[in-house]
C-alpha positions in Angstrom: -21.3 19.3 -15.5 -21.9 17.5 -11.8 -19.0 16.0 -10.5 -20.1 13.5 -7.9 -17.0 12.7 -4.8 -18.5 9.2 -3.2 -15.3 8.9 -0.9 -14.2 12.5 -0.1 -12.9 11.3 3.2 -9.8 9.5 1.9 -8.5 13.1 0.9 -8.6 14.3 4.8 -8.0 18.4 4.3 -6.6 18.5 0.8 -8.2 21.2 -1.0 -10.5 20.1 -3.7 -10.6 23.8 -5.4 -9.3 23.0 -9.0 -12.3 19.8 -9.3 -14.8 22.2 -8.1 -13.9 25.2 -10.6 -14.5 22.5 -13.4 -18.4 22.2 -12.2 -20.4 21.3 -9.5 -18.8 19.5 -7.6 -21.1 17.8 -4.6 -19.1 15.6 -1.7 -19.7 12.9 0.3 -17.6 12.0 2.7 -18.3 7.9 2.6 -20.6 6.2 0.8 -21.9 2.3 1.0 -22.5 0.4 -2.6 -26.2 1.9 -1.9 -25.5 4.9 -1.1 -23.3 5.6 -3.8 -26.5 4.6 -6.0 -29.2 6.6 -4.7 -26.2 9.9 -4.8 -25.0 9.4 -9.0 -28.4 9.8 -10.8 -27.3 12.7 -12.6 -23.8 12.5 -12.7 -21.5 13.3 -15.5 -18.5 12.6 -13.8 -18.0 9.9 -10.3 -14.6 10.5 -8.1 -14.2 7.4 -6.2 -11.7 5.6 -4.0 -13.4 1.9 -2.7 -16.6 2.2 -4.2 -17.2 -0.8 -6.4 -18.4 0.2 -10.2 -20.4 -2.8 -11.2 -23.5 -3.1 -13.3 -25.8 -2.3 -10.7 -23.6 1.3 -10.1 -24.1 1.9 -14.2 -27.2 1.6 -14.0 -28.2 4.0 -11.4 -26.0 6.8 -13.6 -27.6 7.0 -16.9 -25.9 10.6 -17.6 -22.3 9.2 -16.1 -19.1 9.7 -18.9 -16.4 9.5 -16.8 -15.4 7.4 -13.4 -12.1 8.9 -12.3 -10.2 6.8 -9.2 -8.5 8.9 -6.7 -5.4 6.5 -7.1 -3.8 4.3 -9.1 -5.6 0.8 -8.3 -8.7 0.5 -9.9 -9.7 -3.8 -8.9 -12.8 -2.0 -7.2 -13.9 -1.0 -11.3 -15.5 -3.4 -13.8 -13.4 -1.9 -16.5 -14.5 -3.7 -19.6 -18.2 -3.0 -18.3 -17.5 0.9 -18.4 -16.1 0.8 -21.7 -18.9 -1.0 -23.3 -21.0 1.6 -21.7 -19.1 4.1 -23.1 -18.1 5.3 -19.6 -14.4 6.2 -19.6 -11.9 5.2 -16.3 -8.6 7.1 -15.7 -6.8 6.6 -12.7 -3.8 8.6 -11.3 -0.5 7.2 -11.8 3.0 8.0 -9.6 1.6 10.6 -7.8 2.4 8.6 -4.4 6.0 6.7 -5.2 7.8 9.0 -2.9 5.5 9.0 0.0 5.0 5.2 -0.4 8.9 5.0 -0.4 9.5 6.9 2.6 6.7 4.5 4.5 8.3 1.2 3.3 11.4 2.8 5.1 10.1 4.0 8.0 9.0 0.1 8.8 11.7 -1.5 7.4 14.3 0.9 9.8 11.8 0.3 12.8 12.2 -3.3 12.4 15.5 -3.7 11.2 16.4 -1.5 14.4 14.0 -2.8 17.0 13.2 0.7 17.3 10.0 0.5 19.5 12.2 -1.4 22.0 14.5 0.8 22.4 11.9 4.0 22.7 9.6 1.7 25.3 13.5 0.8 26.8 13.8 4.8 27.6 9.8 6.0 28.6 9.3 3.2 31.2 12.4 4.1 33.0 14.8 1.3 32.7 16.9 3.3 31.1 17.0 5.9 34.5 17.5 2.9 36.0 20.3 1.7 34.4 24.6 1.4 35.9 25.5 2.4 32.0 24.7 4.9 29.2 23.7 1.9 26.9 21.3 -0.9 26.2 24.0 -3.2 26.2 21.9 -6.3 25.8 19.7 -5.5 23.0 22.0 -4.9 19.6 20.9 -4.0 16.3 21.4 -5.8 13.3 23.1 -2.9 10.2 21.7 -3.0 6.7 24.8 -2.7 4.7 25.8 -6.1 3.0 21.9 -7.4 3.7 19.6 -8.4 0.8 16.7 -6.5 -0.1 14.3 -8.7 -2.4 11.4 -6.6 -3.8 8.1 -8.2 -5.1 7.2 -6.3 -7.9 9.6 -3.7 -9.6 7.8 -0.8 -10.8 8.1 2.9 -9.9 7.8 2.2 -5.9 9.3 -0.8 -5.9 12.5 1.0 -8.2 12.3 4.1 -5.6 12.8 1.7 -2.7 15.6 -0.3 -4.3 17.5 3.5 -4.8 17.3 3.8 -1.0 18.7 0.2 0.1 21.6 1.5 -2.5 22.3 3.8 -0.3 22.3 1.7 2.6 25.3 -0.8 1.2 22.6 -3.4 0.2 22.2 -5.7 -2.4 18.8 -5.7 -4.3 17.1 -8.5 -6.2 13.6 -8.7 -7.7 11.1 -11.1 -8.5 8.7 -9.6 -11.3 5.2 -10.4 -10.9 3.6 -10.2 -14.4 6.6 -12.4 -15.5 8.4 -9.8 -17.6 11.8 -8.4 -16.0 12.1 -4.6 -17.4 14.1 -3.1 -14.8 17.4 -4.4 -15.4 19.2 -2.1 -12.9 18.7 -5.1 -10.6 19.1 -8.7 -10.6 15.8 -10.5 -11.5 15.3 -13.7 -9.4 13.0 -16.3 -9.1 10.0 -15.8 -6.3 11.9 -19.0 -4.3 15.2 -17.4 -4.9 14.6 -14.2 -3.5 12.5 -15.5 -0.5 15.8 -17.7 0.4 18.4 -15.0 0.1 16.4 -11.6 1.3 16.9 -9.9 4.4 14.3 -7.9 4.2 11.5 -8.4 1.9 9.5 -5.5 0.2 5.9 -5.9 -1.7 5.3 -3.9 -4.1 3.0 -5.3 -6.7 -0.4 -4.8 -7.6 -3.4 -7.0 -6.8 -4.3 -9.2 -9.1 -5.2 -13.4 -10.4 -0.9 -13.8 -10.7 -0.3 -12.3 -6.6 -3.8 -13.2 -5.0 -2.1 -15.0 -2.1 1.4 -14.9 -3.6 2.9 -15.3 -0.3 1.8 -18.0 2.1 3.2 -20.0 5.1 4.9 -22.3 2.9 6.7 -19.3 1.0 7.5 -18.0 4.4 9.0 -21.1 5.0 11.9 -20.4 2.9 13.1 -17.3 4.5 15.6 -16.8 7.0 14.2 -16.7 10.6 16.3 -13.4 10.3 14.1 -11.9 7.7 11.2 -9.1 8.0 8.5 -8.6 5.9 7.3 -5.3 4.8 3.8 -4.8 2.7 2.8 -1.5 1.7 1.1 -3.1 -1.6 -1.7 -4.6 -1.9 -3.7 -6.8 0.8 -3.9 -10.1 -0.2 -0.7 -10.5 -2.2 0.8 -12.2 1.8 -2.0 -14.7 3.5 -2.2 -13.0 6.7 -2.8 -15.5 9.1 0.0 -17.0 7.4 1.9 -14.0 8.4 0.7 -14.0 11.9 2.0 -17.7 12.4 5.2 -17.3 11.1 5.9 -14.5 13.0 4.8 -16.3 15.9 6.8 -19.1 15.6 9.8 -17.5 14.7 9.6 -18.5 11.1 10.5 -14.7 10.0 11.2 -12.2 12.9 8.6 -9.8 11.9 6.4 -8.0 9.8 5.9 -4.5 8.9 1.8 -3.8 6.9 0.5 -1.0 6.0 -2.1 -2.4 3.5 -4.9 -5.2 4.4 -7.3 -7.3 2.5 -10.3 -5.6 4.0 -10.1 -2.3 5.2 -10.7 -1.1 7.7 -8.9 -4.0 10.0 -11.8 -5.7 11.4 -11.2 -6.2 15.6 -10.9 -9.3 15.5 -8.3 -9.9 13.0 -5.2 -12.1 13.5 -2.9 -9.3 13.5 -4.2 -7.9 16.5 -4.4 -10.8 18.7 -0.4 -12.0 17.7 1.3 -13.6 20.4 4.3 -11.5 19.8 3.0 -8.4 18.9 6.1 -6.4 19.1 6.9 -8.1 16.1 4.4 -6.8 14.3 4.3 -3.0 13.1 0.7 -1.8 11.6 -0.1 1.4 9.7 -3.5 1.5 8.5 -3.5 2.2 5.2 -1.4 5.5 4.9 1.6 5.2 2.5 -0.1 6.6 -0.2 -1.2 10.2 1.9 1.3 12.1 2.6 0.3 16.2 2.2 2.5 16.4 -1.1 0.9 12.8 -2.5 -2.7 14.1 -1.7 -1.8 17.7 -3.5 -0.9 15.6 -6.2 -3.4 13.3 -6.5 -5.9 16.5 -6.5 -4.2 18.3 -9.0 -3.8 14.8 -11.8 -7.4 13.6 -11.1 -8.3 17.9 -11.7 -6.8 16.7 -14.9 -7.9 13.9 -16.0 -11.6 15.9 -15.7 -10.1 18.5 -18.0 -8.7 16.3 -20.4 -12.1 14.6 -20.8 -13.9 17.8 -21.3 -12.0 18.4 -24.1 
């Protein structure tokens, strides 16, 4: 069996051992919608990240059985198409909650905290400088007692929610397939939870219902107090609209990790802000921690077994 890695890249170091011992497994690092054609001819099973799956992709793998996504999104696969085909699709589920998790934090507690400021306040020698052992004139604003409002409640989204628990806050939801199944929290309209959040989280998957869920008008309604934080999806906050507000003052900042094409082209809004202090960027990296990746390996190892049985 030839097991064909379009996108090997994405897993950085990871060891790939238990996909190999299931066959012949050939890597490419990258591949363009092209590529990805002239490298699947006799391919019985396609591990893939980005790469689109359309008609034109089935075509050019007569032998394929078996697209497996190394995640859990899988917008980039005509689904429907591949089952008529008789090509099956599994995708890896939960294997990144934690690490996800632990990113949301890391730039909701920068922003909350100002934390760059206070680093930049120490390096470039004010602080030396300084007649006391504080920054006296740059507070911090504490969680406890804030609201966290969380687009999209499912395992991340539940994971983060634990953690602002712990930091005395309140949570509140806004579910974005319109069914509330977590009822640990309070479930809340989208308008509702814009106008009370302190910090708002996305955490809902790409799709016709969140395609540009969040615009400047919805960023109208938040406090000029409030961050934003998107480790998501792309796409689910306008991002020019994000850029403005944050510019204007309408929100005080913005913490994104995902982005609605990847990589960030140069000339993107977010990097020409006029407050970019305000704005913290991670380029798409919530999802790889070393533990995420093992686990990714090991599930999509897997999925490859269960199909050969």
């Amino acid at each position: 069996m030839k097991i064909v890695f379009l996108d090997a890249a994405t897993m950085g170091t990871t060891p790939l051992t238990e996909i190999a011992a299931l066959g012949e497994l050939v890597c490419y690092n990258a591949s363009t919608a092209e590529e990805a054609r002239q490298r699947i001819g006799d391919a019985d099973v396609v591990i893939l990240n980005k790469v689109v799956v359309d008609a034109a992709f089935l075509d050019a793998a007569p032998k394929l059985r078996l697209v497996c996504e190394a995640g859990t999104g899988i917008n980039n696969i005509d689904v429907p198409l591949c089952e008529a085909r008789g090509v099956q699709v599994r995708n890896v589920a939960a294997y990144s909650t934690d690490s996800v998790a632990q990113i949301t934090w890391m730039h909701i507690l920068n922003l909350a905290a100002d934390a760059f400021h206070y680093d930049a306040y120490v390096k470039d020698g004010r602080y030396s400088q300084a007649r006391i052992h504080t920054d006296a004139a740059h507070p911090f604003t504490e969680l406890s007692g804030k609201v966290l409002g969380i687009v999209g409640m499912g395992a991340i989204g539940q994971k983060v929610a634990q953690v602002a628990t712990a930091f005395g806050m309140q949570v509140v939801y806004y579910s974005t397939s319109g069914t509330s199944h977590c009822t640990a929290y309070p479930s809340v309209s989208l308008d509702e939870l814009l106008a009370r959040a302190d910090v708002v989280s996305i955490h809902a998957p790409y799709d016709a219902r969140t395609a540009g869920l969040i615009g400047y008008a919805e960023l109208s309604k938040m406090k000029r107090s409030a961050i934003l934080v998107n480790t998501g999806r792309g796409g689910i906050a306008v991002e020019a609209d994000l850029v403005r507000a944050v510019d204007e003052g309408v929100i005080a900042g913005i913490g994104i990790d995902v982005f609605e094409r990847e990589p960030l082209s140069s000339d993107h809004p977010y990097l020409h802000a006029a407050h970019p202090e305000r704005i913290h960027l991670t380029p798409h990296i919530a999802w790889s921690s070393h533990e995420a990746r093992a686990r990714l390996a090991h599930e999509m190892a897997g999925n490859i077994r269960g199909f050969q049985k």
